[in-house]
C-alpha positions as CSV (number, residue, x, y, z in Angstrom):
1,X,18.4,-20.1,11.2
2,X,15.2,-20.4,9.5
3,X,13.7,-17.3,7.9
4,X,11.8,-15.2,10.1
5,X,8.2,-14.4,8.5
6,X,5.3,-14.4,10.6
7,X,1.8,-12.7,11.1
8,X,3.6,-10.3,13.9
9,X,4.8,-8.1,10.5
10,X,1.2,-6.2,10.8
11,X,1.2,-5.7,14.7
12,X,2.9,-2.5,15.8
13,X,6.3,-3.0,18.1
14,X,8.3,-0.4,19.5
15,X,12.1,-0.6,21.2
16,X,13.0,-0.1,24.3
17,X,16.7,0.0,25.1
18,X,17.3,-2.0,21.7
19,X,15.0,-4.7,22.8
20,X,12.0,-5.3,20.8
21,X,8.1,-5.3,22.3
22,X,5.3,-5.9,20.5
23,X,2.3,-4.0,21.0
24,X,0.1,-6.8,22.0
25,X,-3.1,-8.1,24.6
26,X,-4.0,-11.2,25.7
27,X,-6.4,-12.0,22.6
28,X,-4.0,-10.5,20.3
29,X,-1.4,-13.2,21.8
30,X,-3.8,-16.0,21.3
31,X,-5.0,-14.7,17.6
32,X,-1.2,-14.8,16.5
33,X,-0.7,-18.5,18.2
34,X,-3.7,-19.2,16.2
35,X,-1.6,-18.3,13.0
36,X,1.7,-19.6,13.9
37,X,0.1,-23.1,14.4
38,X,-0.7,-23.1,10.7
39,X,2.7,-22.0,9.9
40,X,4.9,-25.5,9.1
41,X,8.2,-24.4,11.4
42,X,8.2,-23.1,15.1
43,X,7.7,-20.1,16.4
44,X,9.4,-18.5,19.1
45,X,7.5,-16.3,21.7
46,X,9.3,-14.6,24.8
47,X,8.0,-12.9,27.6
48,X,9.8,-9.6,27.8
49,X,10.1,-7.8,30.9
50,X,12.7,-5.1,32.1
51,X,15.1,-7.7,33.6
52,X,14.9,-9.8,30.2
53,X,15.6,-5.7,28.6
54,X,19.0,-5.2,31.4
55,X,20.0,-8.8,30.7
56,X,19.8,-8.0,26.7
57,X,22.1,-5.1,27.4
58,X,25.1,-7.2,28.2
59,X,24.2,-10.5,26.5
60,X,25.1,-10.1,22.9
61,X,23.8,-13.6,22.5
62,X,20.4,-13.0,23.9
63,X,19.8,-9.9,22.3
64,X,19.6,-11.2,19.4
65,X,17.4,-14.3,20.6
66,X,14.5,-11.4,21.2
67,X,15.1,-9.8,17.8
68,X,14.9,-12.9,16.1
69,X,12.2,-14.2,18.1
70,X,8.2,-13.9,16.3
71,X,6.4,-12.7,19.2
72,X,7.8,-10.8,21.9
73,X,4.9,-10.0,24.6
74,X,4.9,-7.5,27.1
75,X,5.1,-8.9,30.3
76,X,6.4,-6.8,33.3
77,X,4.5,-3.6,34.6
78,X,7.9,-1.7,34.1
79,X,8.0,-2.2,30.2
80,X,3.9,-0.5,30.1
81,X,5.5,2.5,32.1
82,X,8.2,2.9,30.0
83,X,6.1,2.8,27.1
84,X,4.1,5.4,28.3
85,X,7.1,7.3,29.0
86,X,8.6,7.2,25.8
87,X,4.9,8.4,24.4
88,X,4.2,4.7,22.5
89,X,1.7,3.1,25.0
90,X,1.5,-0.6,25.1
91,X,-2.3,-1.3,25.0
92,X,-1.7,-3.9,28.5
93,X,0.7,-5.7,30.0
94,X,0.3,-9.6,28.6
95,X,1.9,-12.0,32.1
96,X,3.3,-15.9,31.0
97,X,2.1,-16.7,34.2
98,X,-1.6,-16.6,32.9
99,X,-1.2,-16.8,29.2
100,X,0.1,-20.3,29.9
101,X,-3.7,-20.9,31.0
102,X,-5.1,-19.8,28.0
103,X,-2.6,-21.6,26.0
104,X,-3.5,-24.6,27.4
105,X,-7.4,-23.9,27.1
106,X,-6.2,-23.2,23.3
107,X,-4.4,-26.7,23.2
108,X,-7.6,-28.4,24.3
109,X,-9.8,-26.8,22.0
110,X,-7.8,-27.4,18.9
111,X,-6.2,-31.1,19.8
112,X,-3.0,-29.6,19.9
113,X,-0.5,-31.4,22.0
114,X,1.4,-29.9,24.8
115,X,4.9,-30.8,25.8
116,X,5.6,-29.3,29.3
117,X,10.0,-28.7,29.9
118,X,11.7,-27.9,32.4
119,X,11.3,-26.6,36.3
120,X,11.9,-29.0,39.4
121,X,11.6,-32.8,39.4
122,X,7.9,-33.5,39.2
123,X,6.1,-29.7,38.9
124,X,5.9,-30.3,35.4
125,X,3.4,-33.7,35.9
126,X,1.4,-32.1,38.5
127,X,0.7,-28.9,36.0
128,X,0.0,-31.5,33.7
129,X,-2.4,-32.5,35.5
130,X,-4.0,-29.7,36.9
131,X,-4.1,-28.4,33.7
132,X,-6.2,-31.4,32.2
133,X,-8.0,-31.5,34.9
134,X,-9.5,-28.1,34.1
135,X,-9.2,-29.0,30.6
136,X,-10.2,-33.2,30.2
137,X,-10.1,-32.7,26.5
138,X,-6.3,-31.3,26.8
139,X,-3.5,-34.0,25.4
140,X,-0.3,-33.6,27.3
141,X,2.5,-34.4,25.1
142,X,4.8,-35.2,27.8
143,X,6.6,-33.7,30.6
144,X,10.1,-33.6,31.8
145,X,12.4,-31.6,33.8
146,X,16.0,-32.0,31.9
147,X,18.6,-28.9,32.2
148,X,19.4,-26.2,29.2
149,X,23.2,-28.1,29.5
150,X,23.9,-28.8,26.0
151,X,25.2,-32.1,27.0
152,X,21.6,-33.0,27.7
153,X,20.6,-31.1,24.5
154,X,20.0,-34.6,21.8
155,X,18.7,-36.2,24.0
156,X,15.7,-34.0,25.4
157,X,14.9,-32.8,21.5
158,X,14.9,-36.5,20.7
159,X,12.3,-37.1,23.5
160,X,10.1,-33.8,22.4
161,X,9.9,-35.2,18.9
162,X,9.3,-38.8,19.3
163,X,6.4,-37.2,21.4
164,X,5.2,-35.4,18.3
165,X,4.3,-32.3,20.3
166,X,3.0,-29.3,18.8
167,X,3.2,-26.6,21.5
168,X,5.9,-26.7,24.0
169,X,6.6,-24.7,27.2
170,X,9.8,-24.5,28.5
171,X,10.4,-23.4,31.9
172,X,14.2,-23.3,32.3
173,X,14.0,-19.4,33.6
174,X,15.5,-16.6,31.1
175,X,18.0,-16.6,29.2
176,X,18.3,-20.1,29.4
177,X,14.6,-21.2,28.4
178,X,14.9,-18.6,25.4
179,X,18.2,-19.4,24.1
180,X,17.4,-22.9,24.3
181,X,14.5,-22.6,22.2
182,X,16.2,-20.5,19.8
183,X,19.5,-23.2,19.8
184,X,16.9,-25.5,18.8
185,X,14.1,-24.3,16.4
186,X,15.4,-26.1,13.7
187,X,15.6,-29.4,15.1
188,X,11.8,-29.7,16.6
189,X,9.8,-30.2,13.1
190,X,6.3,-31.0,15.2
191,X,6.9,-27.8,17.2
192,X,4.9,-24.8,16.1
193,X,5.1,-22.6,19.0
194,X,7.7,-22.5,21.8
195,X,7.5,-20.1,24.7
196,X,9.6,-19.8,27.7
197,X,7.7,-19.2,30.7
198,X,10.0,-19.2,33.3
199,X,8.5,-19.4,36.7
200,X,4.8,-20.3,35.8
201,X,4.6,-24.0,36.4
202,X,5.1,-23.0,39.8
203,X,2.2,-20.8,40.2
204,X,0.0,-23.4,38.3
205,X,1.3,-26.0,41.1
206,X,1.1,-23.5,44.1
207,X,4.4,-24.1,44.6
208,X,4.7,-19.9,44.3
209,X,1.9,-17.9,44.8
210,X,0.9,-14.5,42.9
211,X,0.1,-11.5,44.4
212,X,-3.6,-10.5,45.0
213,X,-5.1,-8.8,42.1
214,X,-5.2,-5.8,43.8
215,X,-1.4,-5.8,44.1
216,X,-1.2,-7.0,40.6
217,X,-3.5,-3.9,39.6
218,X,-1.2,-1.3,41.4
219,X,1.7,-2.9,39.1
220,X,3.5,-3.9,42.4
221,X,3.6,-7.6,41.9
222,X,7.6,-7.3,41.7
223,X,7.6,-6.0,45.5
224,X,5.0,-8.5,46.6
225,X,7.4,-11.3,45.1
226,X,10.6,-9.8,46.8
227,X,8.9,-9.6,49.7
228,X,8.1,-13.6,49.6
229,X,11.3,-14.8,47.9
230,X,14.1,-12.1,49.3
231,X,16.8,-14.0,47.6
232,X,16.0,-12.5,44.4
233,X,16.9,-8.7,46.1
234,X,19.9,-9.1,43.2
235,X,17.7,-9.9,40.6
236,X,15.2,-7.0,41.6
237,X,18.0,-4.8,41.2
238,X,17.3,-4.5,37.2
239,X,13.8,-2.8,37.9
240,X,15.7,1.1,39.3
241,X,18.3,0.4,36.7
242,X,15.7,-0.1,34.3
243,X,13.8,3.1,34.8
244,X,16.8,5.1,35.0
245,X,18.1,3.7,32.0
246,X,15.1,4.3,29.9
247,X,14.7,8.1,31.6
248,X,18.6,9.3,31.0
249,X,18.7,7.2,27.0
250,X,15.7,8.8,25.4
């Protein structure tokens, strides 16, 4: 594993349930990428949120992905609450789903190239698209679904380097997207900043929609998205065991 000094040694962090968040905002976020681009070896960033905090508690293996990782940005309403709870406020919550715009916007400016992974068949080229469309000056690296199945492993790091990307997004959902880009940090010399961003290509492509900023505002995007997708009830279920883990452990 390659040595893990970045910028991020400045910023303040605090833990929540053994799980590390940096105390970050949106321009922080992009400062730091800013950095880590000038850095010769890849960067990990994850989007922490309570379920990526209960999955950490019983996945040894993933744990350790988020304390190795350089930048681990607040994203989930619950993890600002609990912050404020524990006294150590996170100064805002930072979402994937709309730092992958800015990212992008980044890319463009600077003539770095983006390498879109993962999601369904085809979402991938359409945000491609919709991103350069926004963004004309934006070079898109290349795009493909694949799988995190390590039998597909060699062959989709083979494709990200003969692309010669410099950012890459990998939307495989957590922990999958995260351990992936951990697995493989060593073998993508092009890459200097990897961040999973789970369900966001599907926002860009409309396949999902957000909730209204107002619902956003009152931090009760997680209901408006059970409410749309009720198959994830199981998922949800980390959000109360969340809050009464981090009431009855500090």
């Amino acid at each position: 594993m390659t040595t893990n000094q970045s910028p991020i040694s400045n910023l303040q962090s605090l833990t929540i349930l053994n799980t590390p968040v940096h105390a970050v905002t949106v321009a922080d976020t992009l400062s730091l990428t800013r950095q880590f681009m000038a850095e010769p070896r890849l960067h990990q960033i994850c989007t922490t949120n309570p379920e990526f905090v209960m999955t950490a508690q019983k996945d040894e293996d993933f744990r350790r992905v988020l304390h190795e990782a350089d930048l681990c940005i607040p994203d989930g309403i619950g993890l600002v609450w609990a912050s404020r709870w524990l006294r150590k406020p996170l100064p805002q919550r930072v979402p994937g789903s709309e730092l992958v715009y800015h990212l992008a916007k980044l890319c463009a400016q600077e003539g770095w190239r983006l390498f879109l992974l993962g999601a369904a068949p085809g979402v991938a080229e359409t945000a491609a698209a919709i991103f350069q469309k926004k963004h004309p000056r934006l070079v898109i690296a290349g795009t493909y679904a694949g799988s995190p199945n390590p039998a597909e492993n060699a062959a989709i790091v083979r494709r990200i380097n003969d692309s010669r990307a410099d950012m890459l997004f990998v939307a495989y959902g957590a922990p999958k997207q995260d351990k992936w880009i951990a697995r493989n940090r060593d073998a993508l010399p092009t890459v200097r900043v990897a961040i999973g961003i789970g369900g966001s290509l599907d926002f860009v492509t409309g396949k999902a929609m957000r909730a209204p900023r107002w619902v956003q505002n009152l931090g009760l995007e997680w209901l408006h998205r059970l409410i749309k997708e009720p198959w994830r009830w199981r998922r949800m279920l980390a959000l109360p065991r969340f809050a009464l883990a981090v009431m009855t452990k500090t």
